[in-house]
Every structure is written in structure tokens, then in C-alpha cells.
TIFI-941588 format. One record per residue (C-alpha): x, y, z; residue number from 1; chain. Coordinates in nm, 4 decimals. Last residue first. Layout:
u; v; w; k; c
X; Y; Z; NUM; A
...
This chain:
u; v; w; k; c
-0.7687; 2.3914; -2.9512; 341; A
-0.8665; 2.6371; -2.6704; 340; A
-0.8116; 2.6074; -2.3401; 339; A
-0.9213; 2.8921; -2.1896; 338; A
-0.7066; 3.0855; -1.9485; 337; A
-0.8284; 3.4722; -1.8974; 336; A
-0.6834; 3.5063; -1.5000; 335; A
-1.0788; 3.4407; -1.4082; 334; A
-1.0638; 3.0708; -1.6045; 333; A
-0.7954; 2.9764; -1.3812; 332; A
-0.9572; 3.0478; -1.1304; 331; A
-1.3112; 2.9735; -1.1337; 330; A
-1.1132; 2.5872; -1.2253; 329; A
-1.1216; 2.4797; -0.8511; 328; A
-1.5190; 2.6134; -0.8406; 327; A
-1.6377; 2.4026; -1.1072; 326; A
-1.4429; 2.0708; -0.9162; 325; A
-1.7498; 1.9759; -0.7281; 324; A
-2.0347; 2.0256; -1.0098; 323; A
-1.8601; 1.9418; -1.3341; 322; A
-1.7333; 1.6377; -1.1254; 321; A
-2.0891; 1.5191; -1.0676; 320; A
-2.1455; 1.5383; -1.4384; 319; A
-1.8383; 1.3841; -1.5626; 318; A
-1.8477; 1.1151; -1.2862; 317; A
-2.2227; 1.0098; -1.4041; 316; A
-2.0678; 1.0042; -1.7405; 315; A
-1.8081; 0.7911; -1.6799; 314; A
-2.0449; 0.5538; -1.4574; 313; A
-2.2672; 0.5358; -1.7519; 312; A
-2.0007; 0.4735; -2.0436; 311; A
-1.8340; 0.2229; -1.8048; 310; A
-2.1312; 0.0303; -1.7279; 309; A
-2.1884; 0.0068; -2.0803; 308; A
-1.8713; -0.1074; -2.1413; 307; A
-1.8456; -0.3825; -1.8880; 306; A
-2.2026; -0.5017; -2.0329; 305; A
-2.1490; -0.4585; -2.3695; 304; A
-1.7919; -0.7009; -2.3062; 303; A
-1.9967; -0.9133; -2.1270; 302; A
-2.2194; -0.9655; -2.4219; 301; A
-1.9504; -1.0466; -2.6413; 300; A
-1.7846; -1.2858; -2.4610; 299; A
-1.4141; -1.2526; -2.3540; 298; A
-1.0349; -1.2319; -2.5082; 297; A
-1.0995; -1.0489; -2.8849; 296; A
-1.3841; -0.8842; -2.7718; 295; A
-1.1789; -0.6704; -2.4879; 294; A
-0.9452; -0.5260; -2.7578; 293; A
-1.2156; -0.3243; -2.9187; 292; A
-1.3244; -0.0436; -2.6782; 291; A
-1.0059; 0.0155; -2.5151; 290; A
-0.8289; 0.0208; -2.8536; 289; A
-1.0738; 0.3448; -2.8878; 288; A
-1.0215; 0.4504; -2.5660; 287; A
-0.6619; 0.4185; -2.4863; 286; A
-0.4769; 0.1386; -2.3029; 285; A
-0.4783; -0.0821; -2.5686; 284; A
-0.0826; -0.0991; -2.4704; 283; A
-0.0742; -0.5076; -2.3792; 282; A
-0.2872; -0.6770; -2.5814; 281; A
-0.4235; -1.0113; -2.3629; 280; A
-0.7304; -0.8259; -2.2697; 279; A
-0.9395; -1.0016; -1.9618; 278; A
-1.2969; -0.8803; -1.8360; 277; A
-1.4178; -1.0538; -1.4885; 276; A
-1.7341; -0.8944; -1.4964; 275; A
-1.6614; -0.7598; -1.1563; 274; A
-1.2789; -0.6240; -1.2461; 273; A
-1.4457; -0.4530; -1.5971; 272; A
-1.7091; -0.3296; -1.3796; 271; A
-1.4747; -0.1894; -1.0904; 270; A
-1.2441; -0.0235; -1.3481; 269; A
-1.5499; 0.1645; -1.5118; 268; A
-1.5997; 0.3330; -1.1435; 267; A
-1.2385; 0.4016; -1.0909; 266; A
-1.1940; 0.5789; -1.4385; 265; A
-1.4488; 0.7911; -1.3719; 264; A
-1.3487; 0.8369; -0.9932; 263; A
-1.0056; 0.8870; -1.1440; 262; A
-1.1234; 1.0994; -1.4574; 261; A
-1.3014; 1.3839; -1.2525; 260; A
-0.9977; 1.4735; -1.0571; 259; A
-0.7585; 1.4942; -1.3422; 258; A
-1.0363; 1.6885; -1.5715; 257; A
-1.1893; 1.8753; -1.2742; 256; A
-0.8280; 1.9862; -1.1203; 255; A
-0.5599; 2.0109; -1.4587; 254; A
-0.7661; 2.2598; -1.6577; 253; A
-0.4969; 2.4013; -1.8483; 252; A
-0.3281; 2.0540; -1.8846; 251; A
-0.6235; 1.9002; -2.0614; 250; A
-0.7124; 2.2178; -2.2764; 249; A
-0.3398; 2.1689; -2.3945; 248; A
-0.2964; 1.8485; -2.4136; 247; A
-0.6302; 1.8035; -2.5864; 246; A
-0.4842; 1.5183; -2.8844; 245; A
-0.3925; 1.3152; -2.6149; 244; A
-0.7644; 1.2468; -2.4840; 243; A
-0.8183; 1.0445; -2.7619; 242; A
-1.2272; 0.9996; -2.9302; 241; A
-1.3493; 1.1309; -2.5868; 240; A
-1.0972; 1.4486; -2.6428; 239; A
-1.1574; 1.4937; -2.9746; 238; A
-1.5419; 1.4668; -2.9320; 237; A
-1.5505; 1.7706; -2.7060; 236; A
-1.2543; 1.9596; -2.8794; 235; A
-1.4953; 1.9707; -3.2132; 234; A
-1.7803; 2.0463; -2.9744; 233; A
-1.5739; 2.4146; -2.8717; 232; A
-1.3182; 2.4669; -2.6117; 231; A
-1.3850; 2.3734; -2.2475; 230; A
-1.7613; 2.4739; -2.2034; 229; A
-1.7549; 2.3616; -1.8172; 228; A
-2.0640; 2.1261; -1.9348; 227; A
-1.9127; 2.0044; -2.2834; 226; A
-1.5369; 1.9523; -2.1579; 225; A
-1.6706; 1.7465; -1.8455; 224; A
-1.9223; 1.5740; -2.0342; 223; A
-1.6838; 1.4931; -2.3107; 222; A
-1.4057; 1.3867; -2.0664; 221; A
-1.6240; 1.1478; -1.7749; 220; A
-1.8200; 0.9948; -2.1498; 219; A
-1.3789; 0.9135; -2.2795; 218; A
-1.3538; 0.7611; -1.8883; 217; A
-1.5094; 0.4662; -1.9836; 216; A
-1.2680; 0.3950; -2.2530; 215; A
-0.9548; 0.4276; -2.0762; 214; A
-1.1346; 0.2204; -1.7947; 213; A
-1.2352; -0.0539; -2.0275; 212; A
-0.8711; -0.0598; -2.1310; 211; A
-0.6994; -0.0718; -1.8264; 210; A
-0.9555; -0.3014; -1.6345; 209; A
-0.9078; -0.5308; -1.9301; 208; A
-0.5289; -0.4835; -1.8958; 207; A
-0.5441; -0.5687; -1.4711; 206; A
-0.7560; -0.8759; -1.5816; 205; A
-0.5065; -1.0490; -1.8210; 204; A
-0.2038; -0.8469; -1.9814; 203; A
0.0179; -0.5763; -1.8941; 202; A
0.3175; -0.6611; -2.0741; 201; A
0.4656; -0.3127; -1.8298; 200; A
0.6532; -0.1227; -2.0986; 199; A
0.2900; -0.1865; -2.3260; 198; A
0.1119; -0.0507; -2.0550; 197; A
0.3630; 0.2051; -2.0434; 196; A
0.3669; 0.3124; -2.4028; 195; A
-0.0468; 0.3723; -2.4276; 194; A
-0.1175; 0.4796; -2.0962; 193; A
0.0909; 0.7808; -2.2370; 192; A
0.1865; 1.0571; -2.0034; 191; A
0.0586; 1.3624; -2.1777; 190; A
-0.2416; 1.3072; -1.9628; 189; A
-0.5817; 1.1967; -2.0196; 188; A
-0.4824; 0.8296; -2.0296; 187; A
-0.2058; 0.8796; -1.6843; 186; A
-0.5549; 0.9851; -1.5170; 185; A
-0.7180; 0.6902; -1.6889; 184; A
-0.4874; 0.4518; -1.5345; 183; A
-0.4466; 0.5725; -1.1951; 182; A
-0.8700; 0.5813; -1.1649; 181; A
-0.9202; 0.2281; -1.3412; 180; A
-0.5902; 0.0663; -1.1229; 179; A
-0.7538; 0.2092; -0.8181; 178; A
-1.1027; 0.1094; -0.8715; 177; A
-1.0276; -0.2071; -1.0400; 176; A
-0.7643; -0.3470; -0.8090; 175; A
-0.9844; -0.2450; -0.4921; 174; A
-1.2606; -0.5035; -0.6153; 173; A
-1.0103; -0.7654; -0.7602; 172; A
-0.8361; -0.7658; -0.4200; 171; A
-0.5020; -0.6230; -0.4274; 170; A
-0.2066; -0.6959; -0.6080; 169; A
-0.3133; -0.5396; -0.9363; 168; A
-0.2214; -0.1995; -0.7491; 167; A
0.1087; -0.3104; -0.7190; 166; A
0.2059; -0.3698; -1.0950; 165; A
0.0239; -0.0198; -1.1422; 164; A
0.2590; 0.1495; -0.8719; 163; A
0.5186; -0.0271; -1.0119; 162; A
0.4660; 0.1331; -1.3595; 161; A
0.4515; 0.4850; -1.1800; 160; A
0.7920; 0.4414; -0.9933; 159; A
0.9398; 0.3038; -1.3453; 158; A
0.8080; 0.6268; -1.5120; 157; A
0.9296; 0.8704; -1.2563; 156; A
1.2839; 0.6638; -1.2948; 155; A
1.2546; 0.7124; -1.6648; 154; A
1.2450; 1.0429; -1.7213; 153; A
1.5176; 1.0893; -1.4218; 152; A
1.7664; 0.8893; -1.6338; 151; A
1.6341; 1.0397; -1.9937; 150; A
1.7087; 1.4292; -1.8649; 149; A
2.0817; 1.4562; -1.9725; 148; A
2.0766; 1.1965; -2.2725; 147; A
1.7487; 1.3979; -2.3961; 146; A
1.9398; 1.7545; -2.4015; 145; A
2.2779; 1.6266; -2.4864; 144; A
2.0807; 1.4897; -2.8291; 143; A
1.9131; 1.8187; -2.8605; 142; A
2.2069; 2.0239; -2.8346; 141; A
2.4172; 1.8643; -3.0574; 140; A
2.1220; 1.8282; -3.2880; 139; A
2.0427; 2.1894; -3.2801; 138; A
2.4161; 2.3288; -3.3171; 137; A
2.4627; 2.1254; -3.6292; 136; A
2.1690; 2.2248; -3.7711; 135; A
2.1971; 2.6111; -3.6979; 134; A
2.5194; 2.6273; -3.8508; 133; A
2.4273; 2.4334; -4.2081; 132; A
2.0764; 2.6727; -4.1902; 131; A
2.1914; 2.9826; -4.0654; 130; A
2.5466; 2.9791; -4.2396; 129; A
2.3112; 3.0567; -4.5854; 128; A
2.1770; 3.4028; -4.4590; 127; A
2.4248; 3.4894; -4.1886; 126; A
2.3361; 3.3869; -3.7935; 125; A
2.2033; 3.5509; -3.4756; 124; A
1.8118; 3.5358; -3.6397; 123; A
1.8334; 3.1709; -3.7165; 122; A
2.0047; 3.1302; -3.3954; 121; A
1.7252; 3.3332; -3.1761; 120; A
1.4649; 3.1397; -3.3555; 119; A
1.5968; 2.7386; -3.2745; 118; A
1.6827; 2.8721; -2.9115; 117; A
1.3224; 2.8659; -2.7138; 116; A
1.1615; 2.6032; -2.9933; 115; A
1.5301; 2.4103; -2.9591; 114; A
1.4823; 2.4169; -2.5381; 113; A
1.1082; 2.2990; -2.6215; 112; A
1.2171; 1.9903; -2.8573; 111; A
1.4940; 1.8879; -2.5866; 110; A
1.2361; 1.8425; -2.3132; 109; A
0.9788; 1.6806; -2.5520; 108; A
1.2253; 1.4269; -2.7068; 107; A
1.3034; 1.3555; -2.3224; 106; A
0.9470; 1.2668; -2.2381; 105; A
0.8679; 1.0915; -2.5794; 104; A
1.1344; 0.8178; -2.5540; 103; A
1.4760; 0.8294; -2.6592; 102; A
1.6549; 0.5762; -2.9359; 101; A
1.6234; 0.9338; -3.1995; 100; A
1.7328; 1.2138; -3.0371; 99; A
1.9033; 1.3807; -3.3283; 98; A
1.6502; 1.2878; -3.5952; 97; A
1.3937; 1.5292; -3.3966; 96; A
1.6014; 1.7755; -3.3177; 95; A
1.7532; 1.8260; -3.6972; 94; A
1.3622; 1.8069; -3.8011; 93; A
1.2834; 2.0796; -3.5941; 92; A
1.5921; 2.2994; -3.7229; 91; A
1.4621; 2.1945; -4.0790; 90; A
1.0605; 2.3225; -3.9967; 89; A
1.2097; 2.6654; -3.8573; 88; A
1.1318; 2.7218; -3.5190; 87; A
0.7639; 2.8643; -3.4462; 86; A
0.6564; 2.6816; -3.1343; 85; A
0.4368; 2.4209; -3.3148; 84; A
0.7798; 2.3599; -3.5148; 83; A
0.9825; 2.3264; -3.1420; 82; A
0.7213; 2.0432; -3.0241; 81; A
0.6615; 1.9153; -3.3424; 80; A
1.0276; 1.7751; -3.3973; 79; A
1.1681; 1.6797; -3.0470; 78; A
0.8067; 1.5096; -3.0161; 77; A
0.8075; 1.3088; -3.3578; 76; A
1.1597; 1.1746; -3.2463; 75; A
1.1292; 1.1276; -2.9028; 74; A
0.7864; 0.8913; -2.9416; 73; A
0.9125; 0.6925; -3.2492; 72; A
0.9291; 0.3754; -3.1222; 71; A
0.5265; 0.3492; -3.1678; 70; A
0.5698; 0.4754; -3.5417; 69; A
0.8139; 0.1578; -3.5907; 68; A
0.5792; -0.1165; -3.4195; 67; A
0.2710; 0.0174; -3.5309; 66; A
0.3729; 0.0074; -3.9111; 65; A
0.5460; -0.3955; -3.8737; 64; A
0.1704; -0.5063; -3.6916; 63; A
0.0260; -0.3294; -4.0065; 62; A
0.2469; -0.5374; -4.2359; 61; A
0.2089; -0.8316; -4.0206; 60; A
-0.2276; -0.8516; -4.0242; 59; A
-0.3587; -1.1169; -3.7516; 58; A
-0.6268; -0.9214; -3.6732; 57; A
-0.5864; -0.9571; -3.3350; 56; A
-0.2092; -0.8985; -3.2764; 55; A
-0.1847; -0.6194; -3.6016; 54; A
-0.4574; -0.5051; -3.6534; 53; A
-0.5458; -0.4181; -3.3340; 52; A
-0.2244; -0.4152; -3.0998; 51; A
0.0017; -0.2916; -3.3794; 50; A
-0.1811; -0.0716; -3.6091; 49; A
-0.4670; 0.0714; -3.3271; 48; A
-0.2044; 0.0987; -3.0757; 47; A
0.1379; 0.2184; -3.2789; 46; A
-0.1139; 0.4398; -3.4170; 45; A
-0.2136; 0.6115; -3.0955; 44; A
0.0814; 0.6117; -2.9848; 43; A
0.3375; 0.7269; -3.2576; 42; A
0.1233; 1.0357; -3.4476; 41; A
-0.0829; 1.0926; -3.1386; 40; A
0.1515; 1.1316; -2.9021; 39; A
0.3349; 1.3636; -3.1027; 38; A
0.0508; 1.5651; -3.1889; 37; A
-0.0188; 1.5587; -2.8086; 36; A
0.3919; 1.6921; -2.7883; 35; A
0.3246; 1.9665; -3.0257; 34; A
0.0065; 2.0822; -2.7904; 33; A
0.2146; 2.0757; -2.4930; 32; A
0.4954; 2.3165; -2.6807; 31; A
0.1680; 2.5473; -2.7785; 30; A
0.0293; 2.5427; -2.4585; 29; A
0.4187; 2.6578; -2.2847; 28; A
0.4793; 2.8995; -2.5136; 27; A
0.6802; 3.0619; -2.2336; 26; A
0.6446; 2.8420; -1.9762; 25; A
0.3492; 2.9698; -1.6879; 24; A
0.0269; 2.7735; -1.8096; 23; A
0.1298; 2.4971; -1.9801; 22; A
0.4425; 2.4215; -1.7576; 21; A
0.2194; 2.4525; -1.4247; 20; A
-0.0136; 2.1593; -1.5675; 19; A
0.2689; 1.9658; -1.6702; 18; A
0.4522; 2.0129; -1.3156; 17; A
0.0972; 1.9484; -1.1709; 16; A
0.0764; 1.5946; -1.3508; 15; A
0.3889; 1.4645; -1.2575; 14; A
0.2972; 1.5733; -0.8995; 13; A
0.0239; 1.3782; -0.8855; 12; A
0.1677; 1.0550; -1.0414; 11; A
0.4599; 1.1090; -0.7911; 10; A
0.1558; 1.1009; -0.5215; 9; A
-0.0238; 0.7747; -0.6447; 8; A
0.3672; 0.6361; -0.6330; 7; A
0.3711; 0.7087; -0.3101; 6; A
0.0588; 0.6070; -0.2075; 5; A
0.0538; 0.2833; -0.4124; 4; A
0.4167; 0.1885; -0.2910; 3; A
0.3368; 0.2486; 0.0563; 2; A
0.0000; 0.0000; 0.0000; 1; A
């Protein structure tokens, strides 16, 4: 139980620095939105290529695509990140080849140091040395960037991954509360549920709470970002459709989004653990993977049941949520933050 509450905490924590980033870095939204693009570009198809078509379908060549974009994290981060913050598209790409082996943490940290520097050394430089100069700069720095930070990157990340393994532990009950809750807060995040389910093999019970969780807690999103009028309805069914691509909104409005998602999460977590629902694709933690892994491993009509309960408990979360945490994000909203897409 130490090792839940302390890793519970680091999770917390985690998610505040990202939160505080967004709103006081300089371009701070528009570096978190680069790394949701990331996210988005390697995760989310590395789970609907790999673990979908790929392990249940049966199909190589897409199993082959999700494998290669999902190792691609740090690269498509270091890249967007510093191009969403206005650096030049070939000193982006020079960060982005440059820290290629890291994961999407690091490639983050080094893309937002190159979207601070990447304009001052176009503007410091000749015409012509700008380009040659400015490359070679930007992937030294970049690479010494992401070497530098990867260590502590990957401790937090370890600490959070045995805080999961622990959680599963527990009675099946308890299991699929907490495990639902930490799982779709890391979901909603820019942590990826995605890459460290797959880090962890989660398989069996504790990855059908995972995914039916990540799914559930897409209805605890959309009525959350529908009833607090975060962004328009085009950010509303983004965000149940992959939470990853809202970064921004997400880590503007850290308190009834983060807070909201782990009873939400919780509450779908406890159905799946109930229903006894088992997913044998380890990284479907997302809520469209969510959705379809479970068929492959149980009986239809469970899987409606675990789902629905998960859509209604989600929502009922989202709505209740709306309510409690309103007054948390008065605010934020007061000092003229709105997340907008």
C-alpha cells in the first residue's frame, strides 16, 4: 500500500509540473500541444496498427507500421514540439533525428529548449550559415538535451509502472477502482497509458480493467469539456475519441479533468474487475483500442455489459465532477485561461 501512495503522489505531482508548464512556460500550450501531436502520431497508431490489426487481426504489415511509429515517441516530439513553437521546420527536423533511441518525455524536453533557441540562432546567424550552422548546433544540443534528462524520465516512469504492478495486487474489487482511476488519469495526460502498458506486458484482468477504464472515462471527458464549455464540440469529441490530442485544454484545466477521470476511471475499473474482463494486448490502453481489444479475449455480451457500465459511470463522474471541481477551475478561467484547440 506504501508503494501505491507514493507512487499515487509522484503521479500527482507529474501531472501538476505539466499543468504549471502549460500555463506559466513561455509557449508553454503550444509546446504541450506539439507533444499531443506527437503522441498521437506514434501512440495512438502504434495501438490501433500494432495491438489491433496487427495482434488480433492477424495482419504483419500493419503489426510492422505500429511497431516503428510506436518507437518513435522522441523523435516526432523533439520535432513538433519546437515547429508548433515557431522554429524553422529543418531545425525541428535536426532535433527530432538527433534524439532518436529516446522516448517521448526527453524528445519533448529537448524539442522545447530548440523552440526557445531554434529562432534566436536563425536570427544571430548569416543568410546561408543559418541553416548548415543552426543544424549542427540543434542536434548537438538536442541529443545532450534527452541523454541529460532520460535517467530521471525514466525513474518517474518506473515508480509509476510499479505502482500499477502493485495496485493489481489487491483484491479484484480495490484493483479495479484504483488501477481504473491511476490509469485513466495517466490516459488523459501527456503521459501515455499507451507506451507504459505496453513497458509493463500488462495483460489479463489488470489490462481489461486498463482498457475498459480508458474507454469509460472518454463519457467522464466529453461531459466534463461540454458542461464547463472547455473549447468548442470539435474539442468535445476529440478528447473522448483520444484524450492526447487536448494536451493543452487538458493541462490548463488540470483539477476537474484529473480529478473527474479517477473516480471515472475508478468506477469503469470496478465493472471490468466484476465482470471478470481479460485483454491479452498489452498498450490498448486508450479509448478506442479500449473499446475493441476486450472482444478479442471474452464474450460479447460481457464485453457490452463492462462497457456500458463504463459509459454510464463515466458520465455520471463527468457530471458530478462538473459540479465539485467548477469552483477549482473559477480560477484559472478568471486570470483569462481557456483552453482552446
Amino acid at each position: 500500500m506504501v508503494t501505491i501512495i507514493s507512487g499515487i503522489a509522484l503521479l500527482l505531482i507529474t501531472l501538476a509540473a505539466f499543468s504549471l508548464f502549460s500555463l506559466k512556460m513561455p509557449k508553454g500550450q503550444a509546446a504541450m500541444s506539439g507533444m499531443a501531436n506527437a503522441a498521437v502520431a506514434t501512440f495512438l497508431v502504434e495501438a490501433i496498427m500494432s495491438y489491433i490489426a496487427g495482434d488480433l487481426f492477424g495482419i504483419s504489415f500493419f503489426k510492422d507500421v505500429g511497431s516503428i511509429a510506436g518507437g518513435m515517441g522522441g523523435v516526432a516530439a523533439a520535432a513538433l514540439v519546437p515547429m508548433g513553437m515557431g522554429a524553422s521546420p529543418v531545425l525541428s527536423m535536426c532535433a527530432g533525428v538527433a534524439v532518436g533511441g529516446y522516448g517521448i518525455l526527453p524528445g519533448f524536453i529537448a524539442g522545447y529548449v530548440v523552440g526557445l533557441i531554434g529562432p534566436a540562432i536563425e536570427k544571430k546567424l548569416p543568410e546561408g550559415l543559418d541553416v548548415i550552422v543552426g543544424a549542427l548546433a540543434v542536434a548537438s544540443v538536442a541529443r545532450a538535451i534527452a541523454a541529460f534528462v532520460n535517467p530521471g524520465m525514466t525513474m518517474v516512469l518506473s515508480i509509476i509502472g510499479k505502482t500499477i504492478t502493485e495496485a493489481t495486487l489487491t483484491s479484484p474489487i480495490i484493483m479495479g477502482f484504483l488501477l481504473g482511476g491511476i490509469i485513466k488519469m495517466i490516459c488523459t495526460s501527456p503521459l501515455s497509458s499507451m507506451a507504459l502498458t505496453a513497458m509493463l506486458g500488462l495483460t489479463g484482468l489488470p489490462m481489461g480493467i486498463a482498457a475498459v477504464a480508458c474507454f469509460g472515462g472518454s463519457f467522464t471527458n466529453g461531459t466534463i469539456f461540454k458542461r464547463l464549455h472547455f473549447g468548442n464540440n470539435g474539442n468535445v469529441i476529440a478528447v473522448m475519441l483520444e484524450p492526447l490530442t487536448q494536451a493543452d485544454i487538458v493541462t490548463t484545466h488540470p483539477i476537474p479533468i484529473y480529478g473527474s477521470n479517477f473516480f471515472g476511471g475508478g468506477i469503469a475499473g470496478v465493472g471490468a474487475a466484476m465482470l471478470g474482463i481479460v485483454n491479452n494486448a498489452p498498450g490498448t490502453a486508450s479509448p478506442i483500442p479500449g473499446m475493441l481489444a476486450p472482444f478479442a479475449f471474452n464474450a460479447p455480451g460481457k464485453v457490452v455489459m463492462a462497457l456500458a457500465i463504463a459509459a454510464v459511470g463515466g458520465g455520471i463522474a463527468g457530471f458530478i465532477g462538473s459540479i465539485v471541481f467548477k469552483k477549482f477551475d473559477e480560477g484559472t478561467k478568471a486570470d483569462g485561461v481557456e483552453g482552446v484547440a
